[in-house]
Backbone as ProteinMPNN parsed JSONL, in Angstrom:
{"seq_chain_A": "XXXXXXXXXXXXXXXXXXXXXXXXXXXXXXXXXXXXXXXXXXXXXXXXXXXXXXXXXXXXXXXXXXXXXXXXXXXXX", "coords_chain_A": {"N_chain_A": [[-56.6, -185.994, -156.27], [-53.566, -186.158, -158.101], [-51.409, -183.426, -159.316], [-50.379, -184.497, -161.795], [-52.304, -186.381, -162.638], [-54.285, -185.202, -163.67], [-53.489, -183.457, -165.93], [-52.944, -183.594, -169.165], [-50.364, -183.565, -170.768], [-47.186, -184.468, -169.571], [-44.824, -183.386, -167.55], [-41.568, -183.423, -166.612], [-39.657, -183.704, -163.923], [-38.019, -180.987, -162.546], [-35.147, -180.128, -161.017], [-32.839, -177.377, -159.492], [-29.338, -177.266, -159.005], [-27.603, -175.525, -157.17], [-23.998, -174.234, -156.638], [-22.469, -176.651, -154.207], [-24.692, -177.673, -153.005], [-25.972, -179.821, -152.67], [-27.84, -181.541, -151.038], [-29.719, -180.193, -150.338], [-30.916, -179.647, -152.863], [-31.72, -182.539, -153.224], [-33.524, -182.148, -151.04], [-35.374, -180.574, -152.233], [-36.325, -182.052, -154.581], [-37.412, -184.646, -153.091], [-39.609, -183.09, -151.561], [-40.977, -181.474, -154.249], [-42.202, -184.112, -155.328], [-42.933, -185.487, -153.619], [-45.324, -183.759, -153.341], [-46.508, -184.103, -156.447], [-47.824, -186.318, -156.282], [-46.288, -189.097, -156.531], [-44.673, -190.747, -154.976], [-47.15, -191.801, -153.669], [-48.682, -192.992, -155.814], [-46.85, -194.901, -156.73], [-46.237, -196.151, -153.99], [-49.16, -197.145, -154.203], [-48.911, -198.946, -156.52], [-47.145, -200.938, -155.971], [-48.212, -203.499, -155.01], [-50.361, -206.117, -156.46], [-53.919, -204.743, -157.328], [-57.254, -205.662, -156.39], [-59.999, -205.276, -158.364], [-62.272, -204.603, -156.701], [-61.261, -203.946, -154.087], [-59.903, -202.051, -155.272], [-62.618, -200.213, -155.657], [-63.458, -200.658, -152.648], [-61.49, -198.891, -152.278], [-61.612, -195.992, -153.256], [-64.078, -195.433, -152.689], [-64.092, -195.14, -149.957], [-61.623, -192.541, -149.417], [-63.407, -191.058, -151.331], [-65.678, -190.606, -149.575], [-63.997, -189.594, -147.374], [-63.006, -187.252, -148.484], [-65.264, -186.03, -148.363], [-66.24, -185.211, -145.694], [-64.123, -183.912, -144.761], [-64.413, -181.574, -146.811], [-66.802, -180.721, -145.495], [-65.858, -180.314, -142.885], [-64.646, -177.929, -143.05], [-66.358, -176.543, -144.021], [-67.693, -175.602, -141.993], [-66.288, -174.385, -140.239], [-66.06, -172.605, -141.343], [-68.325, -170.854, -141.515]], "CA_chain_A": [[-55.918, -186.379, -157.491], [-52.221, -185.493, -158.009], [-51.619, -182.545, -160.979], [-50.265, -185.02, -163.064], [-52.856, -187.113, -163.066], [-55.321, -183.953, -164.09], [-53.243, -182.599, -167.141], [-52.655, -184.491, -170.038], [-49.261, -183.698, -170.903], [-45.997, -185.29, -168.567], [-43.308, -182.564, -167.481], [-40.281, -183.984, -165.723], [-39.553, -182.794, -162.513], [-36.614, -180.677, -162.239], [-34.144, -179.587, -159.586], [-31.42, -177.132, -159.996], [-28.462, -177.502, -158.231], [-26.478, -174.15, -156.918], [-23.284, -174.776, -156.648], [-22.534, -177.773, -154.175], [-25.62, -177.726, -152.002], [-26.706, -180.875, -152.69], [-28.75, -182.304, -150.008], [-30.717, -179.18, -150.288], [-31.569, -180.135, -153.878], [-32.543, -183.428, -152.836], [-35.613, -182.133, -150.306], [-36.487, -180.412, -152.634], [-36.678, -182.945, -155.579], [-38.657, -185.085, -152.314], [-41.053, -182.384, -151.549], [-41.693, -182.217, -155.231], [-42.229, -185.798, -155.306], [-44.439, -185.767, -152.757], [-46.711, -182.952, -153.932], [-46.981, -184.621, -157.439], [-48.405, -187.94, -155.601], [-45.569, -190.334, -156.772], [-44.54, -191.465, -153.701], [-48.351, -192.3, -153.604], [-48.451, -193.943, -156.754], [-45.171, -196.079, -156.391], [-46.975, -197.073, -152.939], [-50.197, -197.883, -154.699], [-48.488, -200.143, -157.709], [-46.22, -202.26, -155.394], [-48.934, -204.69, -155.233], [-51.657, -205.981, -157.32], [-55.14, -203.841, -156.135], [-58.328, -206.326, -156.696], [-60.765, -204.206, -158.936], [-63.183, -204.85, -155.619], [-60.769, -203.495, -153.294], [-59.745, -200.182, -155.659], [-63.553, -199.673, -155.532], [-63.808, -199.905, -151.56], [-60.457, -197.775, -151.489], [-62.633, -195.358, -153.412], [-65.581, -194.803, -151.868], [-63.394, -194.507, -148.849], [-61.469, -192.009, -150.194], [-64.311, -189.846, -151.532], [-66.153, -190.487, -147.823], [-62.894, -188.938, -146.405], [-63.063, -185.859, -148.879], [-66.559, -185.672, -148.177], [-66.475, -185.211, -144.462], [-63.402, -182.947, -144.884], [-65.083, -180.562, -147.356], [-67.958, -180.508, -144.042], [-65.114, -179.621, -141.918], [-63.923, -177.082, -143.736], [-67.385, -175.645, -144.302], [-68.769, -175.718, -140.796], [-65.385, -173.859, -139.498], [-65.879, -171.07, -142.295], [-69.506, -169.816, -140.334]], "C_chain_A": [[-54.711, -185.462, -157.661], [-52.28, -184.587, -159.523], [-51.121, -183.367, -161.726], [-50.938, -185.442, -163.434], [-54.062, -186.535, -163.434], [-54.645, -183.098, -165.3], [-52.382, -183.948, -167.874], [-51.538, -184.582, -170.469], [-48.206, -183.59, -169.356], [-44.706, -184.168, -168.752], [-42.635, -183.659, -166.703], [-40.16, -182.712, -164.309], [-38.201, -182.237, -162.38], [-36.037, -179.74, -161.141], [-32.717, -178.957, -160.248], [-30.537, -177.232, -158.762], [-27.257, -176.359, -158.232], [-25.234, -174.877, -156.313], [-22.877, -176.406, -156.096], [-23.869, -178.157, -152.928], [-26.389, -178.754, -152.621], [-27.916, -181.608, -152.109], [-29.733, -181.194, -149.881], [-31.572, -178.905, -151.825], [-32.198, -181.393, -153.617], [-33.787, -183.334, -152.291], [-35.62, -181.594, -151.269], [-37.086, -180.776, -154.101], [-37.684, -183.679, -154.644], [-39.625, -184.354, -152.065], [-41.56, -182.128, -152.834], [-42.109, -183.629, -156.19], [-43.682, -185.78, -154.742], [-45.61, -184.907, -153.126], [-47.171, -183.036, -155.242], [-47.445, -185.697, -157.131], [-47.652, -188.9, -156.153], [-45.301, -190.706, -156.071], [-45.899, -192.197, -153.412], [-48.855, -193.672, -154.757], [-47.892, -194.969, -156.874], [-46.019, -196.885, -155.04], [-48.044, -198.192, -153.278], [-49.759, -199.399, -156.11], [-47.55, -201.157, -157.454], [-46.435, -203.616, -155.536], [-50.074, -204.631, -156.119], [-53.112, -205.565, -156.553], [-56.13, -204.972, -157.26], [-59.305, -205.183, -157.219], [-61.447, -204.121, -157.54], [-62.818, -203.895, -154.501], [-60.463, -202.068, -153.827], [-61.208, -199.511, -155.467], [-63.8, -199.382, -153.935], [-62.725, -198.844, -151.588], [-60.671, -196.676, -152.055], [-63.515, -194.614, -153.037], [-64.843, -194.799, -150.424], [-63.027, -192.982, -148.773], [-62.278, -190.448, -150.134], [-65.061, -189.19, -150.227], [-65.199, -189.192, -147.411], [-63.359, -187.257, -146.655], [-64.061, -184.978, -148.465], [-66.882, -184.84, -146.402], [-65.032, -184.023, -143.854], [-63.643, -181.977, -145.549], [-65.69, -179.83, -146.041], [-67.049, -179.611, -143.302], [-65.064, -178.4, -142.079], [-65.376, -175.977, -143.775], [-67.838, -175.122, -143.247], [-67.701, -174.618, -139.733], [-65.543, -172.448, -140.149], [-67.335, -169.969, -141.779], [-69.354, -169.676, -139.796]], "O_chain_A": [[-54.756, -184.253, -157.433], [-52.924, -184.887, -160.528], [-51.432, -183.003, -162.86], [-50.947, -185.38, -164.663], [-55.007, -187.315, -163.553], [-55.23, -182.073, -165.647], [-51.622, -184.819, -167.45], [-51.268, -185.754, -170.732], [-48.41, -182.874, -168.375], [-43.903, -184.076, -169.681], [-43.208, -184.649, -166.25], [-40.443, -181.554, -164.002], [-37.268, -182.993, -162.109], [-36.573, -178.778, -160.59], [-31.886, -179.458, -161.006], [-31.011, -177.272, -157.626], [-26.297, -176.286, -158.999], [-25.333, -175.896, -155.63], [-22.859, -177.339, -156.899], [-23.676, -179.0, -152.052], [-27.491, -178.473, -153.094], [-28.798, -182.163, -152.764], [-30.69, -181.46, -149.155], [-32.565, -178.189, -151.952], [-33.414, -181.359, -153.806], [-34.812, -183.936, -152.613], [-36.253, -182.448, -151.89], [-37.966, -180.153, -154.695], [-38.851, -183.584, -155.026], [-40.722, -184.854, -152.313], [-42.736, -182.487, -152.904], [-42.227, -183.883, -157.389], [-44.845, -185.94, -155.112], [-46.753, -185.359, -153.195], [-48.108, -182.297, -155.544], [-47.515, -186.334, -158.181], [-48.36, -189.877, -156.393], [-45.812, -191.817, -156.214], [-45.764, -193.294, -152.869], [-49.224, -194.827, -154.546], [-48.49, -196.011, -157.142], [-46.364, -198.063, -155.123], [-48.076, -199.388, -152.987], [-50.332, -200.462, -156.352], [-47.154, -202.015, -158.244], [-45.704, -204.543, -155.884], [-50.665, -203.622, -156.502], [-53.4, -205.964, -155.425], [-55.922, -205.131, -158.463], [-59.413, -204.176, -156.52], [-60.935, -203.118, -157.043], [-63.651, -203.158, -153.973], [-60.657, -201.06, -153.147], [-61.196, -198.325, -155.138], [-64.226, -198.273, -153.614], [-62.973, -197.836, -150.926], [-59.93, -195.843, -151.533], [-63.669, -193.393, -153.064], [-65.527, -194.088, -149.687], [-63.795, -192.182, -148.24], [-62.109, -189.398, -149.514], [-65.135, -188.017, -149.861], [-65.609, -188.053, -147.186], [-63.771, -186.399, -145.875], [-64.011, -183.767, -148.251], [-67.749, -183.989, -146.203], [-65.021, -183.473, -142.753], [-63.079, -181.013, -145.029], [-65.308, -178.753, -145.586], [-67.295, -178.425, -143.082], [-65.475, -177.684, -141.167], [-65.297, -174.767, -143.56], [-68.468, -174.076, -143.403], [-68.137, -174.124, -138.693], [-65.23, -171.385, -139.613], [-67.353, -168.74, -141.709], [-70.121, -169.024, -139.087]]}, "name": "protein", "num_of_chains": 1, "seq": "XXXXXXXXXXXXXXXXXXXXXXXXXXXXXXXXXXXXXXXXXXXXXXXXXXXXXXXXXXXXXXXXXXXXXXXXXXXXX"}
């Protein structure tokens, strides 16, 4: 779950911009993009999701986390 979608109040995302280094404000308005899950979001709301189908993409999902937690645990002994 992306931090926005875990705290109840909505900051804006902001980027400053030193003098004209532009394109170096851009990544890094996209990398905070991407590490707030909107790019994820925007993906997910393109199309309409069948309640049926958000539930398998779900329990997918959690599976994934589930078996990546494992990983994670089994590398740390």
């Amino acid at each position: 779950m992306a931090r926005s979608e875990r705290s109840t109040e909505l900051k804006p995302l902001e980027v400053r911009v030193d003098g004209e280094n532009i394109n170096r404000a851009i990544n890094q308005l996209k990398r905070k993009m991407a590490n707030e899950g909107i790019y994820k979001e925007l993906k997910k709301r393109r199309f309409y999701e069948k309640p049926s189908e958000r539930r398998k993409r779900k329990e997918r999902e959690a599976e994934r986390r589930l078996r990546k937690a494992r990983r994670r645990a089994n590398t740390r002994n």
